[in-house]
N, C-alpha and C positions, 0 to 999 in steps of 0.2 A: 532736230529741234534745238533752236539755241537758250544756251544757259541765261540769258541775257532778257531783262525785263526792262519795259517803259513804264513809269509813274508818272503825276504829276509833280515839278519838280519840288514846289512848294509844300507839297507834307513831308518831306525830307527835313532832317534837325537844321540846325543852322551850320552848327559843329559838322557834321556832314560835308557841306557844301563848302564853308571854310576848309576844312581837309584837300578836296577836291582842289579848290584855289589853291594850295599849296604843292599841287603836283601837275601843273598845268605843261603842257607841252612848251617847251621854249617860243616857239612863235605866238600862240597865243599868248603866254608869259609879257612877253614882247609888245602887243597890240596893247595888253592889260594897260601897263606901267607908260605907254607912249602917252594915255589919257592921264595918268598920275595917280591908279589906281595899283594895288595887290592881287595878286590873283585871287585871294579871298573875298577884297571886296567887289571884286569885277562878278566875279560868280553869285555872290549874294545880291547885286544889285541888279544884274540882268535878270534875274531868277525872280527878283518881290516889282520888277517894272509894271508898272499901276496899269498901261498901255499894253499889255501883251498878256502873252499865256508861253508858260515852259515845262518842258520836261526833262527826265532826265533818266539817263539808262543805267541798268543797275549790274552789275556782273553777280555771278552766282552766293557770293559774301552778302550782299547787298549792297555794295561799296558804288557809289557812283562812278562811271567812267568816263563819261561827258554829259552835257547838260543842253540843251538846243531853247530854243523859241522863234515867236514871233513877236511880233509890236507895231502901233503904228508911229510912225516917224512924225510927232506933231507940226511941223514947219511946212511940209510939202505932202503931207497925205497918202504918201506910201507907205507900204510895210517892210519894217526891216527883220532882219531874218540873223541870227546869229549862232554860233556851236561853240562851246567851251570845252577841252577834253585831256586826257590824262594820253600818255601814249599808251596802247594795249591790242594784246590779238587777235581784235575783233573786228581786222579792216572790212570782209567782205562783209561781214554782215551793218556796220556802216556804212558799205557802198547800198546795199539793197537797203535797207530801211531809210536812208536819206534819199534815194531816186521815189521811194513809196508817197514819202513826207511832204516832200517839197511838190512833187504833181498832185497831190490833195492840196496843201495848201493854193497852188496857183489856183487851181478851179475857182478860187472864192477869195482869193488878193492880189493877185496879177497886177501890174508888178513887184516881185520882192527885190527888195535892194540891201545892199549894205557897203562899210569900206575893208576892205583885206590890205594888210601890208605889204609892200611888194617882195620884200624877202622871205612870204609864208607861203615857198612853192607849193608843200604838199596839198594846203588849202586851194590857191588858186590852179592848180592842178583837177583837184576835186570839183571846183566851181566849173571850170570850162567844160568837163566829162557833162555836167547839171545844165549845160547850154548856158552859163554867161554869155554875156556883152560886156564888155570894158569902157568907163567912161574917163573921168578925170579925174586929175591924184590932186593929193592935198598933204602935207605934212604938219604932223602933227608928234610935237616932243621929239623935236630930231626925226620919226621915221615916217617912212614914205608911205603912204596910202593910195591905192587906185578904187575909186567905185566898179560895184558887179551890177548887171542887174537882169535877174532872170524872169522871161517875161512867159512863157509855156506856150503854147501850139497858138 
């Protein structure tokens, strides 16, 4: 059994989640600040997105450790899909609850999409394992962006 619980992310304090934003993994870090955002307010703002629903996993403190959702993308009517997260020792059970997560959500949003930076191997690593497709990049604040988009069976 893992020490590890999902809540919704928004009954989390704010302080919380700002906390989190300040311990963000350098690539996400990275994606943050390409938009001209903090990790704090990247986290706070994907987390209260009027457009979507999130959550966010707790380790046994209660301490958040990443933060995920959904949303819909208002321009083109897809739903984008994103993860925020701190580095920590809970890759496999990331890998099983994100393989859980994202085949429940396709069932009922297919396609999810979103952009990853090209230098955030471990993510786009992650995405391909989840069956991306790679479409086209875009830079954004100096870094490079490629679209994902994962479309399920």
């Amino acid at each position: 059994m893992s020490p590890l619980i999902t809540v919704d992310a928004r009954t989390l304090s704010r302080e919380a989640l700002e906390t989190l934003g300040g311990e963000l993994r350098p690539h996400d870090l990275e994606e943050c600040t390409a938009f001209g955002l903090s990790g704090a307010e990247a986290v706070v703002q994907s987390v209260f997105h009027e457009n979507g629903v999130s959550y966010a996993v707790l380790d046994e403190s209660g301490r958040p450790v990443w933060v995920y959702g959904l949303g819909l993308v208002p321009l083109d009517g897809e739903y984008g899909i994103w993860c925020l997260g701190r580095d920590n020792p809970y890759k496999r059970y990331f890998m099983q609850e994100s393989r859980r997560v994202i085949d429940r959500w396709l069932e009922d949003y297919a396609p999810l999409v979103n952009y990853v930076s090209m230098s955030n191997t471990p993510s786009r690593r992650w995405l391909t394992w989840l069956g991306a497709e790679w479409g086209g990049r875009v830079t954004v604040g100096g870094v490079e962006f490629i679209k994902f988009i994962l479309r399920g069976n």
